[in-house]
N, CA, C and O atoms as CSV, one atom per row, in Angstrom:
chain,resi,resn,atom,element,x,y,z
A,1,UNK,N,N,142.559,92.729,143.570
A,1,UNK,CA,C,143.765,91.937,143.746
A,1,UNK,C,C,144.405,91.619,142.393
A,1,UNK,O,O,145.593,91.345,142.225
A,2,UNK,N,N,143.545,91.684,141.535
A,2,UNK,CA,C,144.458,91.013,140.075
A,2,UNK,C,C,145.083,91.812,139.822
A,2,UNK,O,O,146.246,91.521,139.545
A,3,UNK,N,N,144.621,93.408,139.770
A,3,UNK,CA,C,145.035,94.924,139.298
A,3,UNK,C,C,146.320,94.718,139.645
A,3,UNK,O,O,147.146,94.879,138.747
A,4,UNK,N,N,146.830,94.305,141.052
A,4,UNK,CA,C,148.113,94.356,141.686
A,4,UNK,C,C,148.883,93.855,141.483
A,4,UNK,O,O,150.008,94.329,141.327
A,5,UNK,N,N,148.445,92.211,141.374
A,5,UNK,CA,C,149.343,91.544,140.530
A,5,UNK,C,C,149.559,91.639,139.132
A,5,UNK,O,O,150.603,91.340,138.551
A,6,UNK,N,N,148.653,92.013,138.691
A,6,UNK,CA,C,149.088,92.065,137.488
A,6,UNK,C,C,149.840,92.973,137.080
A,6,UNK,O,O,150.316,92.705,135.976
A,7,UNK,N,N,150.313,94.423,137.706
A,7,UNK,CA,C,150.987,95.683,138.024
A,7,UNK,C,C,152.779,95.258,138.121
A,7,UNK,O,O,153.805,95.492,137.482
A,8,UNK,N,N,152.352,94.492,139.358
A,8,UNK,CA,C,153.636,93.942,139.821
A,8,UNK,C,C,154.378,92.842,138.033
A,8,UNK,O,O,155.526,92.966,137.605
A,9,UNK,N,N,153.650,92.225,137.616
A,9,UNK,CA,C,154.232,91.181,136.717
A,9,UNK,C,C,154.638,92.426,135.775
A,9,UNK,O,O,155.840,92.531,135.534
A,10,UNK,N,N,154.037,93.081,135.390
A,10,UNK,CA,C,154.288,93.917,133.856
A,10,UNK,C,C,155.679,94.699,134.877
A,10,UNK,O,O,156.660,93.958,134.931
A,11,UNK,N,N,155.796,95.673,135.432
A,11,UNK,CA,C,157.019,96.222,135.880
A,11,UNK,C,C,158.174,95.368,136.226
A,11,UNK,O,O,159.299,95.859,136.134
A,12,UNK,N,N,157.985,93.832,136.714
A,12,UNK,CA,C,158.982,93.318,136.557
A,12,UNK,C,C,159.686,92.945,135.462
A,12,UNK,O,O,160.906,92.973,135.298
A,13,UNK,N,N,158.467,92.446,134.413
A,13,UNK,CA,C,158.829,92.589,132.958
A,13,UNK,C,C,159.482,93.717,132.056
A,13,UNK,O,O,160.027,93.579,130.960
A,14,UNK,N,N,159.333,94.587,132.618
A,14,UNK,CA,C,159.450,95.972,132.325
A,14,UNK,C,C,160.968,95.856,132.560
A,14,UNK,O,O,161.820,96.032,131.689
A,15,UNK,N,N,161.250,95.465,134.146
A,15,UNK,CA,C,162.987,95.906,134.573
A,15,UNK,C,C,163.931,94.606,133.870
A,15,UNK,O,O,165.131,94.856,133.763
A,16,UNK,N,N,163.503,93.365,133.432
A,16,UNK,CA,C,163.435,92.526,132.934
A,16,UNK,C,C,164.280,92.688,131.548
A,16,UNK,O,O,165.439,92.344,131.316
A,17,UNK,N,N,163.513,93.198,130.868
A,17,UNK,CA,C,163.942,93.770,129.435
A,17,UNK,C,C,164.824,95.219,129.293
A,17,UNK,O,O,165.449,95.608,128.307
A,18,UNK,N,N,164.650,95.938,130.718
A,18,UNK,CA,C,165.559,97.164,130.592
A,18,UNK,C,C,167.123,96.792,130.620
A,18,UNK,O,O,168.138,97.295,130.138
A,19,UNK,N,N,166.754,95.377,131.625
A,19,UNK,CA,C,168.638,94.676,131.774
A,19,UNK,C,C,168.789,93.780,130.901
A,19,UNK,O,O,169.715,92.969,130.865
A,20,UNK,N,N,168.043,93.855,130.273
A,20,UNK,CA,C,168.753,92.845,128.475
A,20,UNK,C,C,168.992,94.149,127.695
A,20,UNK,O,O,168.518,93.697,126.652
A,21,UNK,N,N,169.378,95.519,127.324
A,21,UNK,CA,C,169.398,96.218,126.949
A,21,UNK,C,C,167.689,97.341,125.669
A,21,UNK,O,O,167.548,98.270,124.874
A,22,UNK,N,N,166.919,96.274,126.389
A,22,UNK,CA,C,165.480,97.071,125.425
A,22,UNK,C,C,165.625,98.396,125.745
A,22,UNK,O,O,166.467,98.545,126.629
A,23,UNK,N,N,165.066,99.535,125.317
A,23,UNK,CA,C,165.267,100.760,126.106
A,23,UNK,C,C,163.199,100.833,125.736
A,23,UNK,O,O,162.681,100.526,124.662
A,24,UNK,N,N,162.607,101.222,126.741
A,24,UNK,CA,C,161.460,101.349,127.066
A,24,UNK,C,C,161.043,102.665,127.367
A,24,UNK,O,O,161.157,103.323,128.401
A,25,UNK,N,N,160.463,102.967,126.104
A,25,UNK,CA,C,159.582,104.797,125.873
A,25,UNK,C,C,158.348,104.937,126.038
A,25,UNK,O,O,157.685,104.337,125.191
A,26,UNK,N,N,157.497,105.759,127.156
A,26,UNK,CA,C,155.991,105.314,127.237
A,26,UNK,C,C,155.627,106.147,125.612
A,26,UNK,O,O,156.467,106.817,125.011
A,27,UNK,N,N,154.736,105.996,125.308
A,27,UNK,CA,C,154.222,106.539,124.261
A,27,UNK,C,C,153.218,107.548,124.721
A,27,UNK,O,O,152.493,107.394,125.704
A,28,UNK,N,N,153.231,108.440,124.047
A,28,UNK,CA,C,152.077,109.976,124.398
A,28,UNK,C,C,150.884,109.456,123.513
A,28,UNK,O,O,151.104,108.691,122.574
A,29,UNK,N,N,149.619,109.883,123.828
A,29,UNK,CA,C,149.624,110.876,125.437
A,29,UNK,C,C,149.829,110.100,126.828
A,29,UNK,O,O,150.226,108.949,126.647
A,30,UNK,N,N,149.702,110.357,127.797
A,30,UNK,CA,C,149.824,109.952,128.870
A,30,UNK,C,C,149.054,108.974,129.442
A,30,UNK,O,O,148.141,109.112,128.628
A,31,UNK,N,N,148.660,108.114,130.149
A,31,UNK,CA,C,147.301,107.404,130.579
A,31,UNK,C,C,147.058,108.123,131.542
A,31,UNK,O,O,147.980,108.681,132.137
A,32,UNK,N,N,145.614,108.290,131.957
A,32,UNK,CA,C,145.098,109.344,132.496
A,32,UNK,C,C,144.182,108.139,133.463
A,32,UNK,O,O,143.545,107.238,132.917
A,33,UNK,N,N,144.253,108.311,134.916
A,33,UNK,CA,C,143.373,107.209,136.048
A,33,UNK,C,C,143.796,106.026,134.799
A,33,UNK,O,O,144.620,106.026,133.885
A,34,UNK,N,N,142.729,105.010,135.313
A,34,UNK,CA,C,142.999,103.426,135.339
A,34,UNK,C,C,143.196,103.129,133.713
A,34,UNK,O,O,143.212,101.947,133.368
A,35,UNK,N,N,143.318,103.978,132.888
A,35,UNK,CA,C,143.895,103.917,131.254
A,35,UNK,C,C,145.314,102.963,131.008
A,35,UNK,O,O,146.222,103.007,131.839
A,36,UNK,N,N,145.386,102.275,130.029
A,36,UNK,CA,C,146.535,101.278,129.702
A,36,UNK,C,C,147.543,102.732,129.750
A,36,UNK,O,O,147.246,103.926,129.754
A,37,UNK,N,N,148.549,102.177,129.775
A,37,UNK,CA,C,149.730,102.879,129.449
A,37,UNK,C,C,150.372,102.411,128.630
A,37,UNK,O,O,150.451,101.187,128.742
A,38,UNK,N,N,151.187,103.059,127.367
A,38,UNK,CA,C,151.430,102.465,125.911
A,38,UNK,C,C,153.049,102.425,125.787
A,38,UNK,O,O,153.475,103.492,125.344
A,39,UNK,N,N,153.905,101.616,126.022
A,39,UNK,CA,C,155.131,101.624,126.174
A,39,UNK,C,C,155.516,101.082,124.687
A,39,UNK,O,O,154.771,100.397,123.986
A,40,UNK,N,N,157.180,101.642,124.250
A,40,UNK,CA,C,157.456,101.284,123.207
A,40,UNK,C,C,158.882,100.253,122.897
A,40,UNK,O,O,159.886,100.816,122.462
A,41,UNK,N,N,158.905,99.141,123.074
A,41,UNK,CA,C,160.578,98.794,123.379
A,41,UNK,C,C,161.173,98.652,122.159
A,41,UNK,O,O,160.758,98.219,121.084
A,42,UNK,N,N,162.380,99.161,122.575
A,42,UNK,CA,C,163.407,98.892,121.303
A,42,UNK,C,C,164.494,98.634,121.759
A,42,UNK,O,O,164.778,98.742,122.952
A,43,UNK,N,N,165.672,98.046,120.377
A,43,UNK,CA,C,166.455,97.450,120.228
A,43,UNK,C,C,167.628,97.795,119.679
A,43,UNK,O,O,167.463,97.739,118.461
A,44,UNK,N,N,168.970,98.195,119.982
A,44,UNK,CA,C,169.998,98.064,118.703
A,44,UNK,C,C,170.525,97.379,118.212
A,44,UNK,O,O,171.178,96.707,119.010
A,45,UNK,N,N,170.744,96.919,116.625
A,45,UNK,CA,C,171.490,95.580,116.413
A,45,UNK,C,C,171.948,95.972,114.807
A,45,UNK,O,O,171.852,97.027,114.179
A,46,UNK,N,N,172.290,95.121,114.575
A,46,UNK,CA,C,172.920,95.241,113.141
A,46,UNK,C,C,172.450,95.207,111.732
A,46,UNK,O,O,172.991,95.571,110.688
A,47,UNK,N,N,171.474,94.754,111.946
A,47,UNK,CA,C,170.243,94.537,110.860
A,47,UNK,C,C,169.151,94.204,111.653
A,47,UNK,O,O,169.147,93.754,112.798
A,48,UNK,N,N,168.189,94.487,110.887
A,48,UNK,CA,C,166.742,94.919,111.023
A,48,UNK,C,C,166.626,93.389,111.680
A,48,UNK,O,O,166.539,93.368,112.907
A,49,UNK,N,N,166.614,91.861,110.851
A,49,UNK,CA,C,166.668,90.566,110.700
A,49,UNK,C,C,167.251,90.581,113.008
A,49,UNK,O,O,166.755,90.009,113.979
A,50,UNK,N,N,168.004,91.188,112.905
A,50,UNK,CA,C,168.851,90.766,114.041
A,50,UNK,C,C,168.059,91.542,115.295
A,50,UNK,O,O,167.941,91.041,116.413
A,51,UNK,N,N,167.634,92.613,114.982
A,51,UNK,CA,C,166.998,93.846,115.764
A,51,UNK,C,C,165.825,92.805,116.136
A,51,UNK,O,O,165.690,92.302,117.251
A,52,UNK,N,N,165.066,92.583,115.111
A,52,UNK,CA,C,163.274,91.445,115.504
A,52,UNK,C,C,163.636,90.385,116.220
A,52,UNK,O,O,162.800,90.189,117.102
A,53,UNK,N,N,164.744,89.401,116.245
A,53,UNK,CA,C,164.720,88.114,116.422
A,53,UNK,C,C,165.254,88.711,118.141
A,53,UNK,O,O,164.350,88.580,118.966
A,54,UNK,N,N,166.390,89.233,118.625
A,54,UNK,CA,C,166.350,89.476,119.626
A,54,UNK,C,C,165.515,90.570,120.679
A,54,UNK,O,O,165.791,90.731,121.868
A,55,UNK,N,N,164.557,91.186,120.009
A,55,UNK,CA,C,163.545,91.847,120.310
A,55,UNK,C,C,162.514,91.254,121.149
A,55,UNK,O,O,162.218,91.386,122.337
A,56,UNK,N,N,161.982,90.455,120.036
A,56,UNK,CA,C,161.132,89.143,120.271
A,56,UNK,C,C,161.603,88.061,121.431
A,56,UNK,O,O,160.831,87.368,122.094
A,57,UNK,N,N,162.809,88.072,121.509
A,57,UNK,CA,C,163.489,86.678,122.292
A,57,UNK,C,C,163.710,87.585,123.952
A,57,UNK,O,O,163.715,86.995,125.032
A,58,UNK,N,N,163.874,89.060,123.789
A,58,UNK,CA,C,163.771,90.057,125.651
A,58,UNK,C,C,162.195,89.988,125.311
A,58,UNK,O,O,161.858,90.999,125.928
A,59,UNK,N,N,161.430,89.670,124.955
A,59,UNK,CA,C,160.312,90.381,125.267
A,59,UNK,C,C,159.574,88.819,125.579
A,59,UNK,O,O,158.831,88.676,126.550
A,60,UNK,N,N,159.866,87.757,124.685
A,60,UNK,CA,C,159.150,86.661,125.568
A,60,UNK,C,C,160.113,85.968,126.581
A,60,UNK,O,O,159.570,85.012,127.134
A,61,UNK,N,N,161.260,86.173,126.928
A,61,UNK,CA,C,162.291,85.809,128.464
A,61,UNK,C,C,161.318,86.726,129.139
A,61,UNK,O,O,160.383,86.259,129.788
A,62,UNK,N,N,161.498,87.970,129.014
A,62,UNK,CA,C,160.812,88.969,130.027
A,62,UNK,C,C,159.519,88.331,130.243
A,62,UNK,O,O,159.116,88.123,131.387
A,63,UNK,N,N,158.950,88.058,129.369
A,63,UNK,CA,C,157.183,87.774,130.335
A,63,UNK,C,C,157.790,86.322,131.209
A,63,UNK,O,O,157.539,86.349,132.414
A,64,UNK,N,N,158.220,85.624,130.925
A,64,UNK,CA,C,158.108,84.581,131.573
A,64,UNK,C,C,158.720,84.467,132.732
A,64,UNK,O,O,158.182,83.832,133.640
A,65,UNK,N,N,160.123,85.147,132.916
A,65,UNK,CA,C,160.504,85.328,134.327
A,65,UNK,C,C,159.744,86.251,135.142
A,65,UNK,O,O,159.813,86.302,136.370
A,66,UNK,N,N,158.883,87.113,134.273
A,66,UNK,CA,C,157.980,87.884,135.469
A,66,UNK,C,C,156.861,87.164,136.181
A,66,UNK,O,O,156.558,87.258,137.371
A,67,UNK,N,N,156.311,86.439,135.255
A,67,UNK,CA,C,155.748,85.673,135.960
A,67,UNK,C,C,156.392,84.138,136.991
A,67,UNK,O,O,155.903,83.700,138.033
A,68,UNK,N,N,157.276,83.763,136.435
A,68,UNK,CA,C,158.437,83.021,137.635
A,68,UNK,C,C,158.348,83.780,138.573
A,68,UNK,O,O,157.516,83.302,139.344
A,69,UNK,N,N,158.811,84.876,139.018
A,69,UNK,CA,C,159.108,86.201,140.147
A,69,UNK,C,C,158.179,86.483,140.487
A,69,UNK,O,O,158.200,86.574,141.715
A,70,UNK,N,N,156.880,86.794,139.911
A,70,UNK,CA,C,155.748,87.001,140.729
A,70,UNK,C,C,154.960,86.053,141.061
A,70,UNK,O,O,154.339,86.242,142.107
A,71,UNK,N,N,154.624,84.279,140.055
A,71,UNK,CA,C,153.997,84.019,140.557
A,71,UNK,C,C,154.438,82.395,140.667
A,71,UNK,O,O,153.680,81.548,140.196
A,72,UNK,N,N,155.364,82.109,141.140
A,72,UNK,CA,C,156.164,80.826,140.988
A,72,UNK,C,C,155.602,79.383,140.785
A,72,UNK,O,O,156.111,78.505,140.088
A,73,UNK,N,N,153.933,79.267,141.864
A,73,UNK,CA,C,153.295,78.460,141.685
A,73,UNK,C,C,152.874,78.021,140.147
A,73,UNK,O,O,152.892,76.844,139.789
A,74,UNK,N,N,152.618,78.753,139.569
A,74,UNK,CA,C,151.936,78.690,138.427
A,74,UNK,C,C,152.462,78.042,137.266
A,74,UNK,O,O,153.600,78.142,136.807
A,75,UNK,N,N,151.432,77.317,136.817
A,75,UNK,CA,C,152.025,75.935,135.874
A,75,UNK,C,C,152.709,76.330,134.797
A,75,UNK,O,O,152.086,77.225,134.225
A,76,UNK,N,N,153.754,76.050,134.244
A,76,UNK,CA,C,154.619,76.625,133.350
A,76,UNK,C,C,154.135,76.423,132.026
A,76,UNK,O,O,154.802,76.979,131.154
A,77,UNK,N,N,153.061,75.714,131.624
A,77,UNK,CA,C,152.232,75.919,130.878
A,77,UNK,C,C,150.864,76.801,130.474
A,77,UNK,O,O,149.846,76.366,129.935
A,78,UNK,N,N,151.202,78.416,130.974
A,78,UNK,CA,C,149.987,78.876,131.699
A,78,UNK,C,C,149.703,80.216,130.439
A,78,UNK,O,O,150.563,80.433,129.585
A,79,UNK,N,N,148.325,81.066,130.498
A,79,UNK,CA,C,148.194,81.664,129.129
A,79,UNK,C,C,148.387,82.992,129.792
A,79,UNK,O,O,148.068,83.941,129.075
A,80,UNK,N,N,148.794,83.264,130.884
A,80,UNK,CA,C,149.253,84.858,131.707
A,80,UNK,C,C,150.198,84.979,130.732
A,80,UNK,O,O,151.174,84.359,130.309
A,81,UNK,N,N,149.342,86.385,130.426
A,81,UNK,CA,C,151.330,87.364,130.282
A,81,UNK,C,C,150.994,88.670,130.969
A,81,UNK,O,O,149.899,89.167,131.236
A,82,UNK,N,N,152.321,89.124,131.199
A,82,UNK,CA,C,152.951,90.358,132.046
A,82,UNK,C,C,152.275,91.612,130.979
A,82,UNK,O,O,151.729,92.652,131.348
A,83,UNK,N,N,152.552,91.044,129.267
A,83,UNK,CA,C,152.096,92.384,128.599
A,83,UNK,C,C,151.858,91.410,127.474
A,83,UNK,O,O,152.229,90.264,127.222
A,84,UNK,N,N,151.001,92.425,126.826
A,84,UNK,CA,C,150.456,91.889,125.443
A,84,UNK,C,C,150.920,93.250,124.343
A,84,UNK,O,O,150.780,94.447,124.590
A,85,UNK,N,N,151.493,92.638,123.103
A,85,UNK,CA,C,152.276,93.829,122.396
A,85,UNK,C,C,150.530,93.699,121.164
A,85,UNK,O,O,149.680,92.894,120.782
A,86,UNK,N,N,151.062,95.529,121.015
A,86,UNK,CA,C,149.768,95.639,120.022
A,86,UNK,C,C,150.070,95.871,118.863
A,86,UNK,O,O,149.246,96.054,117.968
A,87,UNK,N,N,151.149,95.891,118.745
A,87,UNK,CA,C,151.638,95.831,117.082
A,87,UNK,C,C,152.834,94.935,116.716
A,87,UNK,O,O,153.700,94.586,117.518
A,88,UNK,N,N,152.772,94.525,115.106
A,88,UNK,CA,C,153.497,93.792,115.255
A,88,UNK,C,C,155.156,94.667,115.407
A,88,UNK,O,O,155.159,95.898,115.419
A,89,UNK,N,N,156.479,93.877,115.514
A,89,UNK,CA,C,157.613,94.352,115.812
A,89,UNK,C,C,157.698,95.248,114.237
A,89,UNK,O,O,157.296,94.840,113.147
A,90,UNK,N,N,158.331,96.526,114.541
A,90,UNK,CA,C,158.212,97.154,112.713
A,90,UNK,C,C,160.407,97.644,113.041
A,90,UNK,O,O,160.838,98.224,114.037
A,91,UNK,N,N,160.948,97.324,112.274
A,91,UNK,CA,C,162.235,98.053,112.467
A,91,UNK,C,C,162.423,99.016,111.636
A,91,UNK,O,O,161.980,99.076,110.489
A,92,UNK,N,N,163.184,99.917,112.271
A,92,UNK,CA,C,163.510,101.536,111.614
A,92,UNK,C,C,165.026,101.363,111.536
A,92,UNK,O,O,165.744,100.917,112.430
A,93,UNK,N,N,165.495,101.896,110.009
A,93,UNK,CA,C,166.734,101.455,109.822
A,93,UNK,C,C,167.670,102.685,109.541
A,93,UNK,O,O,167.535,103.298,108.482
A,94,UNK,N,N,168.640,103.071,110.486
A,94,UNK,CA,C,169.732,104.081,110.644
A,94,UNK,C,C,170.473,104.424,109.419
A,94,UNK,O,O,171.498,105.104,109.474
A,95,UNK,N,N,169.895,103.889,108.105
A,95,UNK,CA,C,171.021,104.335,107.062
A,95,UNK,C,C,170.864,105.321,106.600
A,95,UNK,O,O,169.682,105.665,106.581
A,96,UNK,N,N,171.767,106.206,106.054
A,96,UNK,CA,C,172.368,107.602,105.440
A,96,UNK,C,C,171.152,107.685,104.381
A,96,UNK,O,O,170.722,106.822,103.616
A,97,UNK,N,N,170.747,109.011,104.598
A,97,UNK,CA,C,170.013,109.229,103.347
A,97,UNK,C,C,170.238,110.101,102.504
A,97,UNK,O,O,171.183,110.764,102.931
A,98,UNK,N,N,169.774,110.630,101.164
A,98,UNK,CA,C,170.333,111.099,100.229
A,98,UNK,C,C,170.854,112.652,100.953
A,98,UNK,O,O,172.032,112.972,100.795
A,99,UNK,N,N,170.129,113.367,101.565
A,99,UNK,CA,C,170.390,114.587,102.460
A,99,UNK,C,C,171.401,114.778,103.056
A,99,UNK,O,O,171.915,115.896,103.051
A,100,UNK,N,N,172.118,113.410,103.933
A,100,UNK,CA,C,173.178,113.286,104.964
A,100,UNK,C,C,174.109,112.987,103.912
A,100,UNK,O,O,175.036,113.793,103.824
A,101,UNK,N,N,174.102,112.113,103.156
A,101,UNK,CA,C,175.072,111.977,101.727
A,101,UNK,C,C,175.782,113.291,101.369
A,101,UNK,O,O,176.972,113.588,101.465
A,102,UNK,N,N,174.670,114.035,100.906
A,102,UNK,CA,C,175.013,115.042,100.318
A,102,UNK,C,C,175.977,116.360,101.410
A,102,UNK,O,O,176.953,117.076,101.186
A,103,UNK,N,N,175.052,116.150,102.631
A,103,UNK,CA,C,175.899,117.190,103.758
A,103,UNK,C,C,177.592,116.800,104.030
A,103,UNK,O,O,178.473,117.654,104.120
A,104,UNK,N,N,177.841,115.095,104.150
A,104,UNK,CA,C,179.030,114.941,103.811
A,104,UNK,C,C,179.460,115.089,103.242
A,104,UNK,O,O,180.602,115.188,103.691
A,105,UNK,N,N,179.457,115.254,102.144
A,105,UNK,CA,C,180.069,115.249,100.958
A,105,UNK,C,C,180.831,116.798,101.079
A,105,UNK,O,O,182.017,117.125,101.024
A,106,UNK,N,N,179.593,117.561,101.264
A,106,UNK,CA,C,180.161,118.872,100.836
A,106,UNK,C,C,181.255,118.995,102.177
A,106,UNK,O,O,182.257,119.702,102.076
A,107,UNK,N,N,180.916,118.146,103.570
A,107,UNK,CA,C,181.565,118.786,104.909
A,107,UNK,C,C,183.718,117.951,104.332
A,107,UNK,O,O,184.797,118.327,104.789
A,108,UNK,N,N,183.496,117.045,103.459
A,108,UNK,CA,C,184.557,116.508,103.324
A,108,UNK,C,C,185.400,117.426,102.044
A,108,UNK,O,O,186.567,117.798,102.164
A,109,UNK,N,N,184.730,117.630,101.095
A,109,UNK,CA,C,185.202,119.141,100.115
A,109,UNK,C,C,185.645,119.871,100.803
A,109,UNK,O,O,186.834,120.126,100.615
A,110,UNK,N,N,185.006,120.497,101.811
A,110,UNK,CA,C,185.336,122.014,102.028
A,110,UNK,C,C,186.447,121.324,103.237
A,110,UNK,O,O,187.309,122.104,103.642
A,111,UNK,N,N,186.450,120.036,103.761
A,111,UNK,CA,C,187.866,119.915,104.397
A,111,UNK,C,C,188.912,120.263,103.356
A,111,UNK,O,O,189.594,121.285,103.426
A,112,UNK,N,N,189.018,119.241,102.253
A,112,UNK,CA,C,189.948,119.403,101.922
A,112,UNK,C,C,190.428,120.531,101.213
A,112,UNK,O,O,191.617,120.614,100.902
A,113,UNK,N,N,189.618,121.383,100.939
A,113,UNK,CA,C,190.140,122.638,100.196
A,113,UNK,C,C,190.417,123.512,101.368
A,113,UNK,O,O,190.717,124.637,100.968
A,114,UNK,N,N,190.427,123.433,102.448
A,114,UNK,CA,C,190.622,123.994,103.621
A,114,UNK,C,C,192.228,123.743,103.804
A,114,UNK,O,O,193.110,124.595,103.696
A,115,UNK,N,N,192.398,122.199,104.143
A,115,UNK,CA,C,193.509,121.599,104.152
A,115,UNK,C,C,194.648,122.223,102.881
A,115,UNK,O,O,195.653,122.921,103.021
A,116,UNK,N,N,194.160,121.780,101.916
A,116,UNK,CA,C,195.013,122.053,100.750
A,116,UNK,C,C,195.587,123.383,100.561
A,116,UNK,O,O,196.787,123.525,100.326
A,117,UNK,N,N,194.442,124.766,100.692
A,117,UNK,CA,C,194.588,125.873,101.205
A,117,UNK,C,C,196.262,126.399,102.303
A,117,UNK,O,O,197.212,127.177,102.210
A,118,UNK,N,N,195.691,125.291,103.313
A,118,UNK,CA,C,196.727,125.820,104.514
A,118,UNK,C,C,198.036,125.093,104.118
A,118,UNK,O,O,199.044,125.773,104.304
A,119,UNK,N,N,198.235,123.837,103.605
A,119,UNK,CA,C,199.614,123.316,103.322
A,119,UNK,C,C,199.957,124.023,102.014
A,119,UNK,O,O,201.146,124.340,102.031
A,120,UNK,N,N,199.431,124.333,101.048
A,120,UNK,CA,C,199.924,125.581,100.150
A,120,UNK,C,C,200.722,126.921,100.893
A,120,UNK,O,O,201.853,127.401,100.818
A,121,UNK,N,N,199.545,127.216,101.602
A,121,UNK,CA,C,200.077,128.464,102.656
A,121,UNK,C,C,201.517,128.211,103.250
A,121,UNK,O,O,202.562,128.778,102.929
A,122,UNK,N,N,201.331,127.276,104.143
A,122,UNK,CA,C,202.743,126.874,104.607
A,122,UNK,C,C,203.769,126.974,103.601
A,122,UNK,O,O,204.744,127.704,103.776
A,123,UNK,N,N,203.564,126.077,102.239
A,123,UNK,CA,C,205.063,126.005,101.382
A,123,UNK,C,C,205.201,127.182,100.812
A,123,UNK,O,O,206.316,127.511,100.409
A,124,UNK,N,N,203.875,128.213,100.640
A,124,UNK,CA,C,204.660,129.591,100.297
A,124,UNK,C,C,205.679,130.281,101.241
A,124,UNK,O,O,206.868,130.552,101.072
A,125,UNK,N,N,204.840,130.481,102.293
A,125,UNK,CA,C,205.924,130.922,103.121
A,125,UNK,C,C,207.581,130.656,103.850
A,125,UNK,O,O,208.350,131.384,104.477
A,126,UNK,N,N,207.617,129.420,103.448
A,126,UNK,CA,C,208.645,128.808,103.430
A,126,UNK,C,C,209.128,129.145,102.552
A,126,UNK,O,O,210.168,129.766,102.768
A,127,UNK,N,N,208.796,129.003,101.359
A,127,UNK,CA,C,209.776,129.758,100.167
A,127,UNK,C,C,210.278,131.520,100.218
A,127,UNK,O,O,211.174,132.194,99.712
A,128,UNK,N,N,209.131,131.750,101.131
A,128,UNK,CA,C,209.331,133.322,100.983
A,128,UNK,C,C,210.320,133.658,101.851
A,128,UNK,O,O,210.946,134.711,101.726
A,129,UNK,N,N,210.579,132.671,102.942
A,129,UNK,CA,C,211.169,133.093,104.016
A,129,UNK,C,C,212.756,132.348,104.025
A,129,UNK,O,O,213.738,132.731,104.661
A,130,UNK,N,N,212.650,131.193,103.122
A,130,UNK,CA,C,214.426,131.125,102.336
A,130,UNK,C,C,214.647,132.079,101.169
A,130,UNK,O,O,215.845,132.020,100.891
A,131,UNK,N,N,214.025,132.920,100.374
A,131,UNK,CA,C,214.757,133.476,99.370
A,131,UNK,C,C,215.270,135.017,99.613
A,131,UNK,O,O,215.798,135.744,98.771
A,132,UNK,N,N,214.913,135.396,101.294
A,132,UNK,CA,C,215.170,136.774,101.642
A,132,UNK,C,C,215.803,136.416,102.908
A,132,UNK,O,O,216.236,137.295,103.652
């Protein structure tokens, strides 16, 4: 009986945090029969600072309304949770690195010598095509 409930609390927790926007990745390998299953939630936000604090804030709403929803009786002072995280929160940060720098760079050059190229082109032919 606990298996069940306790099944039921973590998936509600689970849908919980999917509608605060967490996006939830199981982690490989797979759990295989009665093995934990290793889920990964994440966050988008604007800084790393902003990414943890609302991370942290879906992930303890989520346990607690799962347990509201599954188990209402239960004293709101109680040491259940839906999930226990095994690491601490780590943020990975989307900025440009020297590689992508450099690929722009060259993709914005070769615009403009592209550009510059074709509006040259144009005013030759314009000239060529008033002086005859």
């Amino acid at each position: 009986m606990y298996s069940t409930i306790q099944n039921d609390i973590f998936y509600s927790a689970m849908g919980i945090m999917t509608a605060k926007s967490v996006t939830l990745t199981d982690a490989p390998p797979k759990s295989i029969g009665n093995e934990p299953v290793l889920y990964i939630a994440s966050i988008a936000a604007g800084t790393a600072a902003m990414a943890t604090t609302q991370l942290e804030s879906a992930m303890a709403t989520a346990n607690s309304e799962a347990i509201v929803l599954n188990l209402p009786a239960l004293a709101a002072n109680n040491t259940l949770k839906a999930f226990s995280t095994l690491d601490e929160i780590k943020t990975v940060s989307t900025k440009t690195t020297k590689a992508t720098r450099k690929f722009a760079s060259l993709g914005a050059l070769l615009g403009f010598i592209l550009g510059s190229a074709f509006v040259l082109g144009r005013f030759l032919i314009r000239q060529y095509k008033q002086s005859h």
